[in-house]
C-alpha positions in Angstrom: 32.2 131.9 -139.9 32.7 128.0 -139.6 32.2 125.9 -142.7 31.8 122.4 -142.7 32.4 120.1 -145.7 29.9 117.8 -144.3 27.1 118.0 -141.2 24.5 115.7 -140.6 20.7 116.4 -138.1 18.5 114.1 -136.9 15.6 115.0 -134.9 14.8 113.6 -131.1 11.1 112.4 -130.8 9.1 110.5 -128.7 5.8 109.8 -128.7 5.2 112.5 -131.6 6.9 115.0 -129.3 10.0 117.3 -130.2 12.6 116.8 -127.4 16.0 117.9 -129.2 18.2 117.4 -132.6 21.6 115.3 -132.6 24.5 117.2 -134.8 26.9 115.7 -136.1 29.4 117.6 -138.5 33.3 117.0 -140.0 33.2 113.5 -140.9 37.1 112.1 -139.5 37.5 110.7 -143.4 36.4 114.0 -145.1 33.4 112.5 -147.0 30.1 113.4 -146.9 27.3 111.8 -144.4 26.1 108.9 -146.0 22.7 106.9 -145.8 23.9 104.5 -143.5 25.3 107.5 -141.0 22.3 108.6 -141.4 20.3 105.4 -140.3 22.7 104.4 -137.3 21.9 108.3 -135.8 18.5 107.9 -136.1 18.9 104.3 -134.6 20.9 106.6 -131.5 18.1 109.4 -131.9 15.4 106.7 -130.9 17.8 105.0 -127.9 18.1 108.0 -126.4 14.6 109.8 -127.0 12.9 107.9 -123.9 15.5 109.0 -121.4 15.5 112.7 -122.6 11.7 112.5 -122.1 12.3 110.6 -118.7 15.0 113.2 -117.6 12.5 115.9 -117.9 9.8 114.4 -116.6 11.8 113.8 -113.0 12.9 117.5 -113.4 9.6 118.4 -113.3 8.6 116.3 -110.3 11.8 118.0 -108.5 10.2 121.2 -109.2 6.6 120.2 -107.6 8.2 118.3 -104.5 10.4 121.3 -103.8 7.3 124.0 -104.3 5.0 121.7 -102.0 7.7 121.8 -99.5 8.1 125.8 -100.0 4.3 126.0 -99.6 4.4 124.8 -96.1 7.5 126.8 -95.0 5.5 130.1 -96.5 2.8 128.8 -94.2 4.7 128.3 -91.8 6.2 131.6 -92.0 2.9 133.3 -92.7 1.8 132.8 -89.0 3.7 134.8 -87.5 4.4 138.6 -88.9 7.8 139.0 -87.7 9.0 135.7 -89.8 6.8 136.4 -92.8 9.1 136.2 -96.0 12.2 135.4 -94.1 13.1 132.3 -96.9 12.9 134.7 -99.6 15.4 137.1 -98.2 17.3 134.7 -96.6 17.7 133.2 -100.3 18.3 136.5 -102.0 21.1 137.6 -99.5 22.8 133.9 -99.8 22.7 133.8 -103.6 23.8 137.4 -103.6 27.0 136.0 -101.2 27.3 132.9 -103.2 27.9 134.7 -106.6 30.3 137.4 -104.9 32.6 134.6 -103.0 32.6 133.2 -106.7 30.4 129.9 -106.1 29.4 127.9 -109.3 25.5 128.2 -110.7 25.3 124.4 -109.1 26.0 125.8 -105.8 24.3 129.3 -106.3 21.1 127.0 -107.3 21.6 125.0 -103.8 22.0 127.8 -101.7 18.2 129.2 -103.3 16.7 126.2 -102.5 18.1 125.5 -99.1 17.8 128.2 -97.9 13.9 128.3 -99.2 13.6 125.3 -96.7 16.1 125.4 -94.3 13.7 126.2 -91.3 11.1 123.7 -92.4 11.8 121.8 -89.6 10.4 124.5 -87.2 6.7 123.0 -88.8 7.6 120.3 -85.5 8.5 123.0 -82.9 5.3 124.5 -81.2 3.9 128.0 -81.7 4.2 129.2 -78.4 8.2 128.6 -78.5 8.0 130.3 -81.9 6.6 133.2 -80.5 7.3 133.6 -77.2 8.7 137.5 -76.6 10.9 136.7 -73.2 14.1 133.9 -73.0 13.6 130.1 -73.6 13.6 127.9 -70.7 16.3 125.3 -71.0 14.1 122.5 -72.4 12.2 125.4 -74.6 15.7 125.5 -76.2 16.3 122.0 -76.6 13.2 121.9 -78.7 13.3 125.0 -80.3 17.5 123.7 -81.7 15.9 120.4 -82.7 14.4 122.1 -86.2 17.7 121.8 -88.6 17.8 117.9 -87.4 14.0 117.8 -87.7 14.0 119.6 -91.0 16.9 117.3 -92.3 15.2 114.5 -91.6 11.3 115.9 -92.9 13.8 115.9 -96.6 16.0 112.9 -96.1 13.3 110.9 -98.7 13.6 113.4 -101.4 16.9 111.8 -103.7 17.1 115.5 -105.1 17.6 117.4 -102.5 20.6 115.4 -100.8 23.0 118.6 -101.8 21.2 120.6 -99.5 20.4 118.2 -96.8 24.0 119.3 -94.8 22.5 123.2 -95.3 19.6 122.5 -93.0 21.2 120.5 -91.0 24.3 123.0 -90.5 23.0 126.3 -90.4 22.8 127.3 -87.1 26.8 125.7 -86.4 29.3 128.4 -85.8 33.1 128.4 -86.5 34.2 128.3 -82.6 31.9 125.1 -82.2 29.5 126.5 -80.1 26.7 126.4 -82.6 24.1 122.8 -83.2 22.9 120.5 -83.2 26.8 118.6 -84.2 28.9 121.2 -82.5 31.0 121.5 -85.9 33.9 124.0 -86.1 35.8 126.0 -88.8 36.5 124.1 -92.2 34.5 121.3 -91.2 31.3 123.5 -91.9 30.7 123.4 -95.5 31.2 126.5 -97.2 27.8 126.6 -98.5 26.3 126.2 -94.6 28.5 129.2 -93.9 27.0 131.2 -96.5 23.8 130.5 -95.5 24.3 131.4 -91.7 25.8 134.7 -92.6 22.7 135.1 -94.4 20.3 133.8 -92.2 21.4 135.5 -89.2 21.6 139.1 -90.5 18.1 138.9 -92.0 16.9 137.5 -87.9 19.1 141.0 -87.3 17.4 143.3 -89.6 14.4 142.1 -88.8 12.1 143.2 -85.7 11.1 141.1 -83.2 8.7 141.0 -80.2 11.7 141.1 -78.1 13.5 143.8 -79.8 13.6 145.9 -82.5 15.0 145.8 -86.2 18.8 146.8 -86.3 19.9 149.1 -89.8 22.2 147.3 -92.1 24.9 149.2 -90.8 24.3 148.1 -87.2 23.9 144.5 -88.2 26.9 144.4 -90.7 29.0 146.1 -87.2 27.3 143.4 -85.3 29.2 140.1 -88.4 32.0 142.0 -88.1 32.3 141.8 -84.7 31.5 137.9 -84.6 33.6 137.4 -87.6 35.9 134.2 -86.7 33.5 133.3 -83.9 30.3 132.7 -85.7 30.9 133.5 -88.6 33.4 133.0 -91.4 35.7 135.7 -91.7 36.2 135.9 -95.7 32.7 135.3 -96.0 31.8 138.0 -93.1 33.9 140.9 -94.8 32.6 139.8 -98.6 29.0 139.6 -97.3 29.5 143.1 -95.9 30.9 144.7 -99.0 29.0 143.4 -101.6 25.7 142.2 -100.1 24.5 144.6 -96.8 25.7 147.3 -98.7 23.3 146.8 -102.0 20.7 146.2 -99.4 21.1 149.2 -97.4 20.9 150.8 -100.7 17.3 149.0 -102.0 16.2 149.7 -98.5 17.3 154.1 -99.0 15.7 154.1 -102.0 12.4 152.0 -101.0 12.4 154.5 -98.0 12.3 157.7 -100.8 9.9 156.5 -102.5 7.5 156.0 -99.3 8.5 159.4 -98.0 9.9 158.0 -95.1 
């Protein structure tokens, strides 16, 4: 329904290529676009063409940083059975939390990519720490909670990814302190590190392990409920429970029925 007495496009090229179209309509002094408006937006159109091209171009290189580093972590991962795909779920369950607690597309989009890398610093921490079935010695510990630091510091270089740098960094703090490698405690963890933990920790949970096995949703959503305010954040515990174990359990019932298991 909207009417314009005047409107004005000019297309944005560069180097023969189609990047946009500047719009201009309701000229302030109710005339029509004249040949001169006309000549200073095209004059704007080519200012503005490179950086458009330029902008994408860096998007682009974002994208193919990111998937190199994703690469490694899915090699990473693929070594060892009982950690294969852990990134993916561990970035379904925190988007799924982060669009529940009502966290903006921006942060949505940081939680998917941090947590996509958060344990890339584990690439530094030896196999046999990774995988051994009995309890760490003391210094197997200390090396084993030196991956967030390591894996904030393999990214540090990368300009785009400093809004996930504190993720990796963070995720393995807890609320009463006792968590590293900074010892942070309640509001002092960003929100999107607590997401990520809650995350994070009941896929380790649902997942078996040469120590122990796999616990059900249920058992693992009893398990956040019981370190709500501890470990974990207690808004973000009881939301995460409601809204995100629950649609799990559920894709896990039906994937079951279809099996026949």
């Amino acid at each position: 329904a909207y009417k314009t007495p005047s409107f004005v496009c000019v297309p944005i090229v560069h180097q023969g290529n189609m990047l946009g179209v500047v719009n201009v309509g309701d000229k302030l002094t109710g005339a029509s676009f004249s040949e001169a408006d006309m000549q200073v937006l095209a004059a704007i159109s080519n200012q503005i063409a490179p950086s458009v091209e330029n902008a994408a171009l860096y998007r682009a290189l974002e994208e193919r940083c990111a998937a190199v580093i994703q690469t490694l972590v899915t090699v990473l991962e693929a070594k060892d059975r009982y950690t294969s795909g852990h990134s993916q779920r561990v970035g379904e369950y925190a988007t799924a939390l982060g669009r529940a607690a009502g966290a903006s597309e921006a942060e949505v989009e940081n939680l998917s990519l941090a947590s996509q890398l958060h344990d890339i610093g584990k690439i530094a921490v030896h196999d046999f720490i990774l995988k051994k079935p009995g309890r760490l010695t003391v210094e197997e510990r200390k090396l084993f909670n030196s991956h967030p630091s390591i894996g904030e510091h393999l990214v540090q270089t990368l300009d785009f990814l400093d809004p996930v740098r504190p993720i990796i960094r963070h995720h393995h703090e807890r609320m009463d302190g006792g968590g590293y490698p900074d010892g942070l405690r309640g509001d002092a963890i960003p929100r999107s590190v607590r997401m990520l933990t809650l995350a994070d920790s009941y896929d380790a949970m649902t997942s078996e392990r040469p120590y122990r096995p796999a616990m059900s949703p249920a058992e693992a959503a009893d398990e956040i409920r019981r370190c709500a305010g501890d470990q974990f954040d207690g808004e973000l515990a009881d939301v995460f429970c409601q809204e995100v174990v629950l649609q799990n359990g559920a894709r896990r019932a039906g994937s079951d029925a279809l099996s026949g298991r």
